[in-house]
BADOGU-540970 format. One line per 8 residues: number of its first residue (from 1); for each residue x, y, z of C-alpha. Coordinates in nm, 3 decimals. Each point is the difference from the previous one (the first is absolute). Layout:
REM BADOGU-540970
NUM	X:Y:Z; ...;
END
This chain:
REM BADOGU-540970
1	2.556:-2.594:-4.447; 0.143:-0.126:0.340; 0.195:0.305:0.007; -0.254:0.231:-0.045; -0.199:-0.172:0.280; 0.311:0.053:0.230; 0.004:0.334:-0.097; -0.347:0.082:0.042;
9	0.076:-0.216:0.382; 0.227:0.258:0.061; -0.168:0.272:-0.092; -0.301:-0.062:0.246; 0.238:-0.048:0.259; 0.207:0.303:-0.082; -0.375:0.219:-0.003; -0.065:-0.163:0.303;
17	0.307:0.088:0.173; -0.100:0.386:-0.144; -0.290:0.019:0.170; 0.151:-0.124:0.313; 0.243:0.265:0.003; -0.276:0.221:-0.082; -0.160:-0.019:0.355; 0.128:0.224:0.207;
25	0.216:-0.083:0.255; -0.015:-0.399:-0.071; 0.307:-0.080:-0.012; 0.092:0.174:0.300; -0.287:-0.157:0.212; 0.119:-0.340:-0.109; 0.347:0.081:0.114; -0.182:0.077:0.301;
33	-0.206:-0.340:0.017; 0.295:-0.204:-0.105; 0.184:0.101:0.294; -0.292:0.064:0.293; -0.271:-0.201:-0.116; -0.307:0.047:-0.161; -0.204:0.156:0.321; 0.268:0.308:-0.044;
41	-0.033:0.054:-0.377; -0.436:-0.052:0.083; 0.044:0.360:0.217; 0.201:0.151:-0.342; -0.256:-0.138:-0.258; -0.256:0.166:0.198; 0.187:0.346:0.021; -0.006:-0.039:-0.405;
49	-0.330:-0.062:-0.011; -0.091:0.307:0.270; 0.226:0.204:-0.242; -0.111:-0.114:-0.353; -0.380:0.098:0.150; 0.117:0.339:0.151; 0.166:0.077:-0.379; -0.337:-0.059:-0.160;
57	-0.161:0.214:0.267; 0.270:0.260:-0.046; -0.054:-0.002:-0.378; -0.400:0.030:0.014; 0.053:0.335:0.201; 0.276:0.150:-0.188; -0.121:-0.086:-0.374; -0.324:0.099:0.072;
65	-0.046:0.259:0.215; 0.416:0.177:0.086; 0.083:0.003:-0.339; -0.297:0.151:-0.137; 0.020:0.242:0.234; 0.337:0.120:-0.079; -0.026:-0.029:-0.340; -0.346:0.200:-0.035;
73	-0.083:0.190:0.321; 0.008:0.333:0.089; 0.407:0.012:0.122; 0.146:0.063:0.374; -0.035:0.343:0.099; -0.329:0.045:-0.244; -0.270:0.029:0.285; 0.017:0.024:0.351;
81	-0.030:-0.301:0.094; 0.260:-0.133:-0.187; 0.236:0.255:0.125; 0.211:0.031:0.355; -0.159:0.308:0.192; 0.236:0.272:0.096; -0.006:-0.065:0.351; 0.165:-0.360:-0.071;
89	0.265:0.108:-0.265; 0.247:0.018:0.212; 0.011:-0.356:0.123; -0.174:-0.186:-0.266; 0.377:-0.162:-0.077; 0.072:-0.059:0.308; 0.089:-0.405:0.100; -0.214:-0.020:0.252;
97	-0.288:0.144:-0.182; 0.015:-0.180:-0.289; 0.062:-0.312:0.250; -0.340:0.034:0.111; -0.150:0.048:-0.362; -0.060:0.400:0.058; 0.133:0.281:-0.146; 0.035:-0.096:-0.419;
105	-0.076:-0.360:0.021; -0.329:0.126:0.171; -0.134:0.205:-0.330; 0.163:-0.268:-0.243; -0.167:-0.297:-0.213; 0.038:-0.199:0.274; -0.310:0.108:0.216; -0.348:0.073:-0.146;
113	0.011:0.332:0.111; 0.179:0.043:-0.292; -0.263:-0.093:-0.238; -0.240:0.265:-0.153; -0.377:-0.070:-0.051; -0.029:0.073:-0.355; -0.216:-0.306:-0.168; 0.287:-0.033:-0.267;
121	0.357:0.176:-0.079; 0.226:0.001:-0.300; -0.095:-0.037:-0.406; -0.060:-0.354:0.069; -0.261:0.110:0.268; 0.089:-0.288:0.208; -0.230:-0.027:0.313; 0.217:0.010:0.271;
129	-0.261:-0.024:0.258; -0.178:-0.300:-0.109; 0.315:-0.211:-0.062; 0.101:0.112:0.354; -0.271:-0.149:0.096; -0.019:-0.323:-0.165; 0.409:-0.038:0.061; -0.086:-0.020:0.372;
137	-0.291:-0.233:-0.099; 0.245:-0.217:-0.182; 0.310:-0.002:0.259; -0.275:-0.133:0.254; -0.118:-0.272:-0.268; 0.257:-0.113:-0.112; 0.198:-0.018:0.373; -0.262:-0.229:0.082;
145	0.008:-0.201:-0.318; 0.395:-0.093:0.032; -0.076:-0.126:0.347; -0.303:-0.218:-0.079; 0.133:-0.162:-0.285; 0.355:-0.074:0.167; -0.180:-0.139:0.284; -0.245:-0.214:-0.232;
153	0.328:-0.124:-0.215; 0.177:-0.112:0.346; -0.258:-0.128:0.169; 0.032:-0.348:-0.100; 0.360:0.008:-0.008; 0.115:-0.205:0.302; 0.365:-0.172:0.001; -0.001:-0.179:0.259;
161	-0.324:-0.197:-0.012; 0.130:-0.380:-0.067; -0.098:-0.214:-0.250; -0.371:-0.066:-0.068; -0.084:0.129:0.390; 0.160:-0.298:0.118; 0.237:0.024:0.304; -0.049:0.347:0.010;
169	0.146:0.143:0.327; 0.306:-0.263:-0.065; 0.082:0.195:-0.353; -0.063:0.399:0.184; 0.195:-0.130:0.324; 0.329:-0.122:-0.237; -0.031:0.195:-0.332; -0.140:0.312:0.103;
177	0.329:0.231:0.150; 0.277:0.103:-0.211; 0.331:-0.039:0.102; 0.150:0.217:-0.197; -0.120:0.279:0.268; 0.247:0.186:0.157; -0.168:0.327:0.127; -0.204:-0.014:0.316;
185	-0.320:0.202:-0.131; 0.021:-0.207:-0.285; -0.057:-0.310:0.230; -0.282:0.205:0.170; -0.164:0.050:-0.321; 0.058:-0.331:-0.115; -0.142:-0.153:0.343; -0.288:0.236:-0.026;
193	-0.061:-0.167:-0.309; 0.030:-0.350:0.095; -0.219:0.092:0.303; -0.258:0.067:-0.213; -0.047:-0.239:-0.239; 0.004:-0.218:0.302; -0.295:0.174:0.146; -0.181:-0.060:-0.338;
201	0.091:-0.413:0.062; -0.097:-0.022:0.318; -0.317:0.192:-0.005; -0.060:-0.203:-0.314; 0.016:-0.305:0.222; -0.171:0.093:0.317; -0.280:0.115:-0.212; -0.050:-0.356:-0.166;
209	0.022:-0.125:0.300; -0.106:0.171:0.316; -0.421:0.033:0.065; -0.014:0.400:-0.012; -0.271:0.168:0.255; -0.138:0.195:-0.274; -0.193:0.256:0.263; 0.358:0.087:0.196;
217	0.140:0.095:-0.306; -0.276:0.212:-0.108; 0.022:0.164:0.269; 0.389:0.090:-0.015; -0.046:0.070:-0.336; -0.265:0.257:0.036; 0.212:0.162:0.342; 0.323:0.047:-0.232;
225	-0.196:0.198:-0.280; -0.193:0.229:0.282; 0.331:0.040:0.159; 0.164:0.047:-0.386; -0.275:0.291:-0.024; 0.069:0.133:0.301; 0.355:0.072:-0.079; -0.105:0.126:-0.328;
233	-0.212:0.260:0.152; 0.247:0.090:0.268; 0.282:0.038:-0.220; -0.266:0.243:-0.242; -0.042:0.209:0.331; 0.309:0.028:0.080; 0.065:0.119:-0.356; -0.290:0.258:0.010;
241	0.096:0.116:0.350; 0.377:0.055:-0.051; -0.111:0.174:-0.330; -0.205:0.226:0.190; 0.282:0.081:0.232; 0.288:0.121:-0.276; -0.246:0.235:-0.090; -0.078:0.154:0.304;
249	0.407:0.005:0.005; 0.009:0.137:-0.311; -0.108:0.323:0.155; 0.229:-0.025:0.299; 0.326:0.224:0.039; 0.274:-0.221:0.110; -0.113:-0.331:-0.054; 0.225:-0.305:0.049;
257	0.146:-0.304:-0.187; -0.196:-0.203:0.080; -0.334:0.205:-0.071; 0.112:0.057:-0.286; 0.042:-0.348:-0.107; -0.243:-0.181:0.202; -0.219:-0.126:-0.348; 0.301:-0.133:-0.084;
265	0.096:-0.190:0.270; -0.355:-0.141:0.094; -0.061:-0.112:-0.341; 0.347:-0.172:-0.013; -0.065:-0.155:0.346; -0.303:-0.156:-0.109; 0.085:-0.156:-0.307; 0.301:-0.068:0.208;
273	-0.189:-0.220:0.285; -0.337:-0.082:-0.169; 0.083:-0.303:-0.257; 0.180:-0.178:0.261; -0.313:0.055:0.229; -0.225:-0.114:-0.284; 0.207:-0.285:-0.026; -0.040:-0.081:0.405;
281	-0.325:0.037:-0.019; -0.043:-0.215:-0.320; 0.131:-0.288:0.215; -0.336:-0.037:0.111; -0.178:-0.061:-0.282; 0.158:-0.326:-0.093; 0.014:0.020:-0.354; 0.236:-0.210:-0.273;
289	0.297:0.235:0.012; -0.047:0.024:-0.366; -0.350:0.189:0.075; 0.132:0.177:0.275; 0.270:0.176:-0.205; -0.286:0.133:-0.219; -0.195:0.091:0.300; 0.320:0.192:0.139;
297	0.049:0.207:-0.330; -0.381:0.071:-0.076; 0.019:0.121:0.368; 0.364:0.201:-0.024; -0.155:0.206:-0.353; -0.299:0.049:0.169; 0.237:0.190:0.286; 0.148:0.198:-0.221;
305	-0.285:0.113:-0.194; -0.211:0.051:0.307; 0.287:0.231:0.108; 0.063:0.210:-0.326; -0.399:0.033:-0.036; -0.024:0.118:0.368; 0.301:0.215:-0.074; -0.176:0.164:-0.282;
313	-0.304:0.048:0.201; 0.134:0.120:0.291; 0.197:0.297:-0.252; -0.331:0.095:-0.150; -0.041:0.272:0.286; 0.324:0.108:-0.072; -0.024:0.030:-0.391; -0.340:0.182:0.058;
321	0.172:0.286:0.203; 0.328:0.013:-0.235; -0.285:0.036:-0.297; -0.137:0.299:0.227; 0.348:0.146:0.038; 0.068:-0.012:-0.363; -0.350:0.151:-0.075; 0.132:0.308:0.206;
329	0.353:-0.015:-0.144; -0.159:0.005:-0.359; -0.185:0.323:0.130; 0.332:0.164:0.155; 0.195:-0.103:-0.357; -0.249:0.199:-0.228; 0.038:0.341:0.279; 0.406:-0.078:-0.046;
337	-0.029:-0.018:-0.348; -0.267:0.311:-0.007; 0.198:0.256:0.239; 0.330:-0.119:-0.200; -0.140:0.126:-0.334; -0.169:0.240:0.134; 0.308:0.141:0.196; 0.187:-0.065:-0.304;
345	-0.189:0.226:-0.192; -0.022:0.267:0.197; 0.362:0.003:0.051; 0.102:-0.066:-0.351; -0.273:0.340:-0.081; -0.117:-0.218:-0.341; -0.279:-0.274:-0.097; 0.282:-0.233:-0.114;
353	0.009:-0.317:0.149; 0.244:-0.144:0.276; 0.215:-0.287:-0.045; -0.204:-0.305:0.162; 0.135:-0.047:0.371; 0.193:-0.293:0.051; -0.220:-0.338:0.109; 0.273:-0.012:0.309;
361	-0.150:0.344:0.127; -0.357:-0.133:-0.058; -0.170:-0.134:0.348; -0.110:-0.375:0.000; -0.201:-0.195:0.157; 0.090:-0.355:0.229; 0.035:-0.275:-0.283; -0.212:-0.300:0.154;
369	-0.002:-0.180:-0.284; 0.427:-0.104:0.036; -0.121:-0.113:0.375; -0.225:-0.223:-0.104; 0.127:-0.142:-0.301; 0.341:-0.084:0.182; -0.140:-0.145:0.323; -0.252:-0.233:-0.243;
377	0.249:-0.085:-0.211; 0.242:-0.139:0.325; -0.252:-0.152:0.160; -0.043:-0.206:-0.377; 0.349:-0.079:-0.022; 0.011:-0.084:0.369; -0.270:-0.279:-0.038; 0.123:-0.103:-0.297;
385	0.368:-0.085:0.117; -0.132:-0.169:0.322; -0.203:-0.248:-0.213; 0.274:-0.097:-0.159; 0.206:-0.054:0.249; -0.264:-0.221:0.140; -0.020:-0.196:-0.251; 0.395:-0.036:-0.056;
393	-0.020:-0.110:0.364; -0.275:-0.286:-0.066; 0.221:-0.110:-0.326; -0.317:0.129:-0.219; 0.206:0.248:-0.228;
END
């Protein structure tokens, strides 16, 4: 009996030891923390975690909307739109095309463009649109359900609090910094850290103690939200403006590098500058630094969502005339495909009917639709890896 018990012992242990090595990239990041520290192996865990979130992401797309695509579409070179026109043939291979995701990554699975409109395709008459739509619905969901519940599982977790709350800057002053650091951002990050939670003590003990003029900090507190909106508003101008501008460009012979990248770069610059701004300003406001973090992030996704919703707006004028050009390009298609029968018939002398002419000869229309969908689905990911960054900054993931 005793040796069954050992046994059984070792077994757990053994299953255990499994499903350690089952993690990916454990051992290695214990190798790592054995010999750094744990602040170093803190910045790999999190790069797992960033990863293991993007792979679910990755797998929503491609199980339910690339692969049945592939497997049950109409096939490259089918219609127009998924083929290269003529006039780009010649350099749709090309490095530098390709670089810049023209040529045949353009009319590929990879952009919507790609995508027909029919309401369902192959014998299983999957619907293609609708679980486009609700994949997008569930990438943004779930996104935002990783982060909440990793910040509500580590938001009590605190190391370096002492025991019971007693002597507690004595325990964070001698117990708090790891000395098996040996990489200078490392100690920043690890500083930042211990800056923090110090914030959280001392605010914790000015508040118990200090008689607060309630009206003064009213007042700051409403001047840092006007100025908040303010900056929110500005930065959706600046969006709509700059918007405005590439397509007046758009139009322009000759137009420069920076013209033609100028959403770009103002949209990076302001999610660039803006946080740390919010955060400035936030200094006002006086809050626990615990509230303030939630402040900052409710404030940082309402950024980027102000910005991809102005964005969107700001296109509408711009889908509206590509709609109008592809009205008049659907009129100029059916005279092609008219005088080419018709010429076809008349030189052939019979009533027999031409081959069909080839979807790369066929005039198209501007494709809006891979715009948009690209630029939305940036701005997503954008916010999205900024939050968590955040939050890896504040020790909250």
């Amino acid at each position: 009996m005793f040796t069954v018990f050992q046994k059984w012992i070792k077994f757990k242990r053994d299953f255990e030891n499994f499903k350690t090595a089952c993690i990916p990239w454990e051992m290695k990041i214990k190798e790592v923390e054995s010999h750094f520290g744990s602040s170093v192996a803190s910045y790999f865990i999190f790069l797992r975690w960033m990863y293991g979130v993007n792979l679910v992401l990755f797998g929503l797309i491609i199980g339910l909307v690339v692969i049945p695509e592939i497997l049950m579409g109409l096939p490259y070179g089918s219609l127009p739109r998924k083929t290269v026109p003529r006039s780009e043939e010649k350099t749709a291979m090309d490095f530098s095309v390709l670089w810049d995701f023209e040529g045949y990554a353009k009319y590929s699975v990879l952009f919507y463009g790609f995508y027909n409109n029919q309401r369902t395709i192959g014998w299983l008459k999957f619907r293609l649109p609708l679980s486009y739509f609700m994949v997008g619905v569930g990438v943004f969901g779930y996104s935002l359900m990783v982060v909440i519940r990793t910040m509500a599982s580590n938001a009590n977790e605190n190391t370096a609090d002492g025991d019971d709350g007693n002597f507690n800057f004595s325990f964070k002053m001698f117990t708090s910094w790891d000395y098996l650091i040996g990489n200078p951002e490392t100690a920043d990050n690890k500083f930042a850290s211990i800056t923090t939670s110090f914030k959280e003590s001392i605010v914790d003990e000015e508040e118990s103690n200090k008689d607060e003029n309630i009206h003064l900090t009213r007042f700051l507190r409403v001047l840092a939200n006007v100025m908040i909106i303010c900056c929110l508003c500005g930065s959706g101008y600046l969006i709509y403006f700059v918007v405005k501008r590439s397509q007046t460009f758009s139009k322009m012979q000759n137009v420069g590098w920076y013209e033609r990248n100028e959403v770009e770069i103002v949209m990076s610059l302001l999610g660039m500058f803006c946080p740390p701004l919010f955060e400035t300003i936030a200094n006002l406001e006086d809050y626990h630094p615990r509230v303030a973090l939630k402040w900052q992030l409710g404030r940082i996704f309402a950024l980027f969502l102000g910005n991809l919703y102005t964005f969107l707006l700001a296109l509408m004028d711009d889908v509206n005339e590509k709609l109008a050009q592809e009205e008049v390009i659907k009129n100029i298609t059916h005279w092609t495909l008219y005088n080419y029968y018709n010429a076809s018939a008349l030189i052939n002398g019979t009533d027999t009917t031409p081959p069909p002419l080839h979807p790369a000869d066929v005039p198209r229309g501007p494709c809006w639709e891979t715009n948009v969908g690209v630029v939305s689905k940036f701005c997503f990911y954008t916010m999205y890896h900024f939050a968590a960054l955040q939050l890896y900054r504040f020790k909250c993931i």
